[in-house]
Every structure is written in structure tokens, then in C-alpha cells.
C-alpha positions as CSV (number, residue, x, y, z in Angstrom):
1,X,0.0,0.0,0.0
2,X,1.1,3.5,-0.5
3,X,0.5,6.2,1.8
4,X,0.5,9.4,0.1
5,X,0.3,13.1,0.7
6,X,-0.8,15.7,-1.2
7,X,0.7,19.4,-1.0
8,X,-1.4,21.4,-2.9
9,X,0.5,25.1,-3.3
10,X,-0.6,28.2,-5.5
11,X,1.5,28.2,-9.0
12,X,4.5,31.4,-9.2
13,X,5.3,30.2,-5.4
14,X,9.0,28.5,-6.1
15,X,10.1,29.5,-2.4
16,X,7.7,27.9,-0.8
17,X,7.9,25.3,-3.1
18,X,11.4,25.0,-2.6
19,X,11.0,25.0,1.2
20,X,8.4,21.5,0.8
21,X,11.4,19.9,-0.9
22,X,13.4,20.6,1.7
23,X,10.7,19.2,4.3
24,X,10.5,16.5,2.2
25,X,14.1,15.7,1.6
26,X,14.7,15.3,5.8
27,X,11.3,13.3,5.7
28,X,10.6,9.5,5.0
29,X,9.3,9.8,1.5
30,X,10.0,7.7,-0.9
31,X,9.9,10.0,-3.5
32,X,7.2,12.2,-5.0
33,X,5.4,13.4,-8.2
34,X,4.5,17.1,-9.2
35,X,1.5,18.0,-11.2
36,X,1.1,21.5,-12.4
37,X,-1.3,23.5,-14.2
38,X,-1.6,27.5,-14.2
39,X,-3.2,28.0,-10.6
40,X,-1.8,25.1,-8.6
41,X,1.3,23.0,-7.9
42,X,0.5,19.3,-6.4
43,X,3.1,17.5,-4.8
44,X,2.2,13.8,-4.0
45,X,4.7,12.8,-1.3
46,X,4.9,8.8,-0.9
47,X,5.4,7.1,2.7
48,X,5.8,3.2,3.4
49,X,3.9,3.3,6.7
50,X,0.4,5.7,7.9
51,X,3.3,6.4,11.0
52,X,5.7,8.0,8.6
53,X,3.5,10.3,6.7
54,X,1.6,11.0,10.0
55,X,5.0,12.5,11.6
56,X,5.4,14.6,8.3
57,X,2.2,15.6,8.3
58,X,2.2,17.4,11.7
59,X,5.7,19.1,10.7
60,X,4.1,20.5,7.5
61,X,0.8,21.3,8.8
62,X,2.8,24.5,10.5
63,X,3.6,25.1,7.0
64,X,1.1,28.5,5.8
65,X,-0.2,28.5,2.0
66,X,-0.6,24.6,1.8
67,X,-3.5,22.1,1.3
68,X,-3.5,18.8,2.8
69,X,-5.2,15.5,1.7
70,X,-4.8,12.1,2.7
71,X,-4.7,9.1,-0.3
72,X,-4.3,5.5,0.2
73,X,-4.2,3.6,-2.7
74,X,-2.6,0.1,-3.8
75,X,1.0,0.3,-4.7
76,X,1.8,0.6,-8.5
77,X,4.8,-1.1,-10.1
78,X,5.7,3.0,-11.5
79,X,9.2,1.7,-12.7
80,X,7.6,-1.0,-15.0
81,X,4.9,2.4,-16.4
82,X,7.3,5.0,-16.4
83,X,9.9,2.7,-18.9
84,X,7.3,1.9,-21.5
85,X,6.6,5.5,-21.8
86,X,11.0,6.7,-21.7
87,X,12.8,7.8,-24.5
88,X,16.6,7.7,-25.0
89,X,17.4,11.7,-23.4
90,X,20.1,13.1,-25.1
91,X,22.1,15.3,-23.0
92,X,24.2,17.8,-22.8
93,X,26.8,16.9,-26.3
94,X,28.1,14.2,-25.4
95,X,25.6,12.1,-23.3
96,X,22.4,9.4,-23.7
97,X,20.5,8.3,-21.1
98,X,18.0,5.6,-21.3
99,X,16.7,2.8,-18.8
100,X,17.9,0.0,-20.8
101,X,20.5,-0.5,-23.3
102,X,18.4,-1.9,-26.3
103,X,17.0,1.7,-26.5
104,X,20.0,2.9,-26.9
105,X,20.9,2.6,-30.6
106,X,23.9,4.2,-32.9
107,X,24.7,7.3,-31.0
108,X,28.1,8.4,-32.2
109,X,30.3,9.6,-29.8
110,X,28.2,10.0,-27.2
111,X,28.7,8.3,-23.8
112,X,25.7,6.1,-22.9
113,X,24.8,5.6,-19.3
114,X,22.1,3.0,-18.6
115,X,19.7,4.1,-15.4
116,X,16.4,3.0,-14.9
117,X,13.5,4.9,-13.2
118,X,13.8,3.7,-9.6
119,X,11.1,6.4,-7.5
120,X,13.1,8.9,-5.5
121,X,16.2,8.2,-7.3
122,X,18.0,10.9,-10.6
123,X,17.8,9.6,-14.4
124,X,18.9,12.8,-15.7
125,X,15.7,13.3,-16.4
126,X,15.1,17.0,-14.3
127,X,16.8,19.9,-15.3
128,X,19.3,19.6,-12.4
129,X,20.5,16.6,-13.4
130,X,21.3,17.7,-17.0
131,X,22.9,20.6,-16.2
132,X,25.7,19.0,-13.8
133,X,25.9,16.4,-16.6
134,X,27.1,19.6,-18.9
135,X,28.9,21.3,-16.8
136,X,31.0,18.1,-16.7
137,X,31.7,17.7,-20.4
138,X,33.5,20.5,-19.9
139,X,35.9,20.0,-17.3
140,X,38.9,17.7,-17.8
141,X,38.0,14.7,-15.8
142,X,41.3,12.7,-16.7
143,X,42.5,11.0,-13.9
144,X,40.7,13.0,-11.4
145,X,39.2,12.2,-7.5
146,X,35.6,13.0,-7.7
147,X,33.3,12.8,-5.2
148,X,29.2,13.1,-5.6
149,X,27.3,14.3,-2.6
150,X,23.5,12.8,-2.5
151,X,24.5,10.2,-5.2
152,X,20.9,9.0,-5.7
153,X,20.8,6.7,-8.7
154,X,24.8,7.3,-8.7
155,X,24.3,8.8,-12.0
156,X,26.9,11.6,-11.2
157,X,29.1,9.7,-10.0
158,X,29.0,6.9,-13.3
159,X,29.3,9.8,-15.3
160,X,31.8,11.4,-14.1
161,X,33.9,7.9,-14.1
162,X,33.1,7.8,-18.1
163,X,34.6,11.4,-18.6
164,X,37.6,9.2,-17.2
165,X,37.7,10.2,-13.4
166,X,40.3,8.2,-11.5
167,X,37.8,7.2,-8.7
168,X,34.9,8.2,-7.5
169,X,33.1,8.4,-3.8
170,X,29.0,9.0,-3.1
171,X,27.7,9.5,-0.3
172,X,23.9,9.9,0.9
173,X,21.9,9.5,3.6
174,X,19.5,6.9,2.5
175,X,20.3,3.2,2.7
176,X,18.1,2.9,0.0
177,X,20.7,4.1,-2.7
178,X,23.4,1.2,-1.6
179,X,21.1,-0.9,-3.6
180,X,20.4,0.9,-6.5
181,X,23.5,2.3,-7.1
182,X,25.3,-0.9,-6.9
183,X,22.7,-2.1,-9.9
184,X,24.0,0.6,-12.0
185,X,27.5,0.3,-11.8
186,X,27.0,-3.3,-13.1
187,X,24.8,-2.0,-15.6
188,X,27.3,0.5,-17.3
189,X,30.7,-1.6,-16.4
190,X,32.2,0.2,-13.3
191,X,34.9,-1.5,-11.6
192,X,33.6,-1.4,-8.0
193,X,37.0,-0.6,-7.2
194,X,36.5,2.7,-8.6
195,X,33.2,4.1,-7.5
196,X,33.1,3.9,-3.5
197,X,29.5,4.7,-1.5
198,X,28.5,5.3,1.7
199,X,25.3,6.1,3.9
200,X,26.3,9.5,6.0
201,X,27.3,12.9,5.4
202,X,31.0,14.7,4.7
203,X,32.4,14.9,8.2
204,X,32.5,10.9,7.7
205,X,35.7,11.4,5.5
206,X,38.9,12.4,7.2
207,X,41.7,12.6,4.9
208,X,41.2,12.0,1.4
209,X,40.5,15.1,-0.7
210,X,38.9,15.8,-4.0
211,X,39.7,18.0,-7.2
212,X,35.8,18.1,-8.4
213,X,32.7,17.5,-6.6
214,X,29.4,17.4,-7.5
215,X,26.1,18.4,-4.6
216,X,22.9,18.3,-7.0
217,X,20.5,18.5,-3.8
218,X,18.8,21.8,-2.9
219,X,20.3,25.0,-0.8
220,X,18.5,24.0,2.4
221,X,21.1,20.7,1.9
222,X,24.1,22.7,0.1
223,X,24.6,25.7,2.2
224,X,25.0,23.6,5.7
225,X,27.5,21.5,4.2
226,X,30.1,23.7,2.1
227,X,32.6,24.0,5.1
228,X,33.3,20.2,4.9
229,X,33.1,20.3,1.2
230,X,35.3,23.1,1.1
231,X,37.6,21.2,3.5
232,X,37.6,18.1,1.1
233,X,38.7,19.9,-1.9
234,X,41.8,20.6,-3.2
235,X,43.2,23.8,-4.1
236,X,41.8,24.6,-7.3
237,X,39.1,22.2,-6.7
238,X,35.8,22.8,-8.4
239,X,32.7,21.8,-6.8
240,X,29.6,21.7,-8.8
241,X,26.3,22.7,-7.3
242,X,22.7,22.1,-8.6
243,X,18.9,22.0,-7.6
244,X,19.0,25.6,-6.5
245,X,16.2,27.6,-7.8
246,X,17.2,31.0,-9.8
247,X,15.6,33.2,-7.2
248,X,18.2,31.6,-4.4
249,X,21.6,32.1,-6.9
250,X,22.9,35.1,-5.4
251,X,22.3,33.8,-1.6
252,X,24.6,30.5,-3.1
253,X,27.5,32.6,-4.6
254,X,27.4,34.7,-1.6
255,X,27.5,31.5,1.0
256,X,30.2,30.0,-1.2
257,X,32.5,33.0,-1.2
258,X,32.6,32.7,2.4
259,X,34.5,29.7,2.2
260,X,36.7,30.6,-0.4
261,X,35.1,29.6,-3.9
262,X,34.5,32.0,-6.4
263,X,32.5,31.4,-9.1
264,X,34.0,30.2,-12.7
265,X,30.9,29.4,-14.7
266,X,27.0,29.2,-14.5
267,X,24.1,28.0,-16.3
268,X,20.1,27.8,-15.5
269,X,17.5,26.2,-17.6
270,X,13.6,26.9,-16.5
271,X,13.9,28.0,-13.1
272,X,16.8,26.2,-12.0
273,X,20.7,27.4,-11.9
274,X,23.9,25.0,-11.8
275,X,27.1,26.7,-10.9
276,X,30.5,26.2,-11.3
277,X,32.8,27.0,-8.1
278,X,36.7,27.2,-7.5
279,X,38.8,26.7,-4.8
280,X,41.5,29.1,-5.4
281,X,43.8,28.7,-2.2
282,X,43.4,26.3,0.8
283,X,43.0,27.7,4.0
């Protein structure tokens, strides 16, 4: 059974939308589904148990602007209906991403990474997603640490690996991911050797430092953790971050100047902005 709730918001409303992300991000959801139309945004959150959505449901009800309503319905097998309706996305210039290889067909040059829909987890498919992806085409990746905060599917990480990073680390803070992600290194030929994960957050690693890393989360997420992944880069380090909303770019450039990164490069698409940072000197 899945025990869903839905957010109902006014449309034009992204902070507050962005704020329910948040919420939800720190929540037990299993993931969620947005449906818009001119006057309203509807998130459906997803819980395994009426216990879990009940203990988010009393934190958002403080939450002003929001509808509320209760659904329990039987669960659906959504990665079996969301791959019959996928398409092959082209991204970026040099990457395809498709749920299964057999869609994937002659595509030049391109790199093809194989991810299927798994709820909660990336495919590349959001704007976020595609926007790290091309901001790493860009970068020499040769031989390079990498390390991918909120690794999800791992998608970041596998594609930063087939740029032709050295090694790669993920980290998140859902067990959930150990799973998936080991799926998908199988599923595009990683050498486990070379992509290590982990359930926790940065102050897990000690020692080992990084020359570009990748946080495709939101700012509530980001802006707490740039001292540690400032502290995990090296000098002229880059670190990539993504899922921030236009209207929260400057408040992102300004937090990461505080720890040393300026900002090389940027790019939005919709209402979302990737940007490109770089540690100059170590502190």
C-alpha cells in the first residue's frame, strides 16, 4: 500500500515550493510526483507506513499556504509504467540516457549511461541533473578524484567515471541508494573498485581530498554542508552545485564566497541554476 500526501501550493510560489522539498528531503518519503497546471502545484509525497507520513504531516501542517489531503491507494509497479513511456534523453553533447541499453541505438560519440526509473532516485531526467551532466563535459575529468554528494541513482558519479575520473566516492543518507547504485555500476561496467558509496554525510571522510565535486541536492542541503566540502577539496578544486532555484543564486554565490570559492561558470535552464565553483587557495 502506498500512503500518500498531497501538498497542494498556489503556482509562481517556487520559495515555498522549494522550502516543501526541503521538508521532504529530511522526511521519510519515498519520493514524490509534481503535477502542475496554471493556478496550482501538487506535490504527492509517498510514505511506506500511515506512521511516517503521519510525523510529516504534523511538521508541514505549520507550513502556511498549503492544502493537505490524505490518499491511500494500492502500490503501482511505476518503474515498469514510467519505462514503456521513456525515451533515450540526449544530454548535454556528449551524453544518452536511457533505462535499458536496447533503446539505446547508434549514438556516435556519445557516452551512454544506462539508469532506470527507480522512484526517489535521478535519471537525468530534471533539469538539475542535465545541467551537472554539462557542466561536466566540460571540465577535464582525466585521472581526477571526484566525489558526488546525494549520489541517488549514482548517475553523477557513473558519469563522471566515463569522462575518465580516477575514482569516484558517493555518499547519501539513505540506505536505499546502496542498492540501487550498486545495480547501476554493473549496468554501465564500473569497476567497483572505482566508485566507492556510503550512507552518512562529509564529516564521515577524514583525509582524502577531491579535485571536483558534484552536490545536485537543494540550498536548504548545500549551504550547511560547504565548510566540509570546502575542506575536502583541493586547491583549485571545483565543486559543482545544482537543484537551486534561480531566485536563491545570489544567496549560493554569496555562501560560497565565504569559504573561499569563487564562481567560474554558471548556467540555468527553466527556473533552475547549476554553478561552477573554484577553490583558489586552501585555507
Amino acid at each position: 500500500m502506498d500512503y500518500i500526501l498531497e501538498i497542494t501550493i498556489p503556482s509562481g510560489n517556487p520559495p515555498l515550493e522549494d522550502h516543501i522539498r526541503g521538508l521532504l528531503f529530511l522526511s521519510a518519503s519515498t519520493g514524490d510526483i509534481l503535477i502542475e497546471d496554471d493556478w496550482f502545484h501538487v506535490i504527492s509525497a509517498f510514505f511506506d507506513s500511515v506512521e511516517d507520513r503521519a510525523a510529516f504531516l504534523a511538521e508541514i501542517s505549520r507550513v502556511d499556504g498549503v492544502e493537505l489531503r490524505l490518499v491511500d491507494q494500492p502500490r503501482q509497479d511505476w518503474l515498469e509504467l514510467y519505462q514503456q513511456s521513456l525515451e533515450p534523453m540526449f544530454i548535454g553533447k556528449r551524453f544518452v540516457v536511457a533505462p535499458e541499453r536496447s533503446l539505446i541505438e547508434e549514438v556516435g560519440d556519445r557516452i551512454a549511461i544506462v539508469i532506470p526509473q527507480e522512484r526517489a532516485f535521478g535519471t537525468g531526467s530534471h533539469e538539475t541533473t542535465a545541467l551537472c551532466l554539462e557542466m561536466f563535459e566540460s571540465l577535464d575529468l582525466d585521472g581526477k578524484r571526484c566525489l558526488d554528494v546525494g549520489t541517488g541513482s549514482g548517475l553523477l558519479g557513473i558519469g563522471m567515471l566515463l569522462l575518465g575520473a580516477e575514482r569516484a566516492v558517493a555518499c547519501d543518507n539513505d540506505a536505499d541508494t546502496l542498492s540501487v547504485v550498486g545495480r547501476n555500476l554493473e549496468r554501465n561496467s564500473i569497476q567497483r573498485g572505482k566508485f566507492q558509496q556510503f550512507v552518512g554525510s562529509l564529516d564521515a571522510i577524514r583525509e582524502e581530498r577531491f579535485d571536483v565535486t558534484a552536490m545536485n541536492i537543494i540550498p536548504e542541503v548545500i549551504l550547511p554542508m560547504l565548510p566540509d566540502a570546502v575542506r575536502l577539496l583541493e586547491a583549485g578544486g571545483i565543486l559543482i552545485v545544482s537543484g537551486i532555484l534561480v531566485v536563491r543564486r545570489d544567496e549560493v554565490v554569496a555562501a560560497a564566497a565565504e569559504q573561499g570559492l569563487t564562481l567560474e561558470r554558471e548556467a540555468s535552464r527553466g527556473e533552475w541554476w547549476c554553478g561552477e565553483l573554484r577553490l583558489r587557495v586552501r585555507r
